[in-house]
N, C-alpha and C positions, 0 to 999 in steps of 0.2 A: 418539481424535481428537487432531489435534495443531494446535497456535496457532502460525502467522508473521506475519514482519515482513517487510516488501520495501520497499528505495526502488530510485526510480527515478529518473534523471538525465538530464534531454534537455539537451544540446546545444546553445547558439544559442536555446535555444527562449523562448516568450515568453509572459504571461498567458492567452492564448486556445489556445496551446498546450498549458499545463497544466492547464483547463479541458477541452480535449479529452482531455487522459490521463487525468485523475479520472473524465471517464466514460466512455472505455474499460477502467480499472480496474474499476472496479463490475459494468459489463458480464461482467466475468471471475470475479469475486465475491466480489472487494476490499472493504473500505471505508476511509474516514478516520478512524476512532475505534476505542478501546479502553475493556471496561467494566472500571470498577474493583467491588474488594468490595461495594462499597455498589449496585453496580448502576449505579453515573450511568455515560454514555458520553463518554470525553474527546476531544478532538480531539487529533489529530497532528499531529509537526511537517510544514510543506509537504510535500510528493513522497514521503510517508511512507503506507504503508500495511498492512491488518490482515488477515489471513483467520484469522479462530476457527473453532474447531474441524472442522479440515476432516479428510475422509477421503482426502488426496492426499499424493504427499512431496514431497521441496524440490524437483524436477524437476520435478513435474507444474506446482508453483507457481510456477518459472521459465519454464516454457514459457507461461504464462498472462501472466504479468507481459511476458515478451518481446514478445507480442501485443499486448499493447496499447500497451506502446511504440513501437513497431515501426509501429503502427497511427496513430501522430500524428505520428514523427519518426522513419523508419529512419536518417537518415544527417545525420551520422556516429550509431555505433548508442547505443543508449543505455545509459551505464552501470546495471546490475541486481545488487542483493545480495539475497538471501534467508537470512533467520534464521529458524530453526525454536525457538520455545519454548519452555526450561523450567521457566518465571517472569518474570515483569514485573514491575519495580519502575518509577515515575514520577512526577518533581513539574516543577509547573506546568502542567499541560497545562490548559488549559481545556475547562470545559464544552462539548458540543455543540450544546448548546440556546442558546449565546450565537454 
């Protein structure tokens, strides 16, 4: 099982816009947060997003990410990066529960 990271970058776009991407990410079966050691789940930064341990590779996971960009803001298109990882280090992230 392998952990990424994806942001995604609309364009022009605007708070209701990237409310509509977060839930077309999830849709895809993204989230906003990463668990640490301890188990808490942290938020990320904006237009940042998690897929743990998934059985797909970084194409599957760009083709997923693409969709749902794609699905709030094709044009112009949206810039997507996908990291596949092999360890996370982070500070400051906050809580999710806040």
């Amino acid at each position: 099982m392998t952990n990424y990271t994806v942001r995604v970058e609309l364009h022009g776009a605007n708070d209701d816009d990237y409310a509509n991407l977060h839930a077309a990410m999830e849709y895809e079966g993204f989230v906003r947060w990463i668990k640490g050691s301890d188990g808490d789940k942290n938020r990320l930064p904006t237009a940042e997003y998690n897929m743990a341990d998934a059985d797909i590779d970084r194409s599957e996971v760009l083709r997923r990410a693409k969709a749902a960009g794609n699905s709030v803001k094709a044009n112009p298109t949206p810039w997507i990066i996908v990291t596949e990882s092999a360890g996370r280090t982070w500070s400051g992230l906050k809580s999710w529960r806040n």
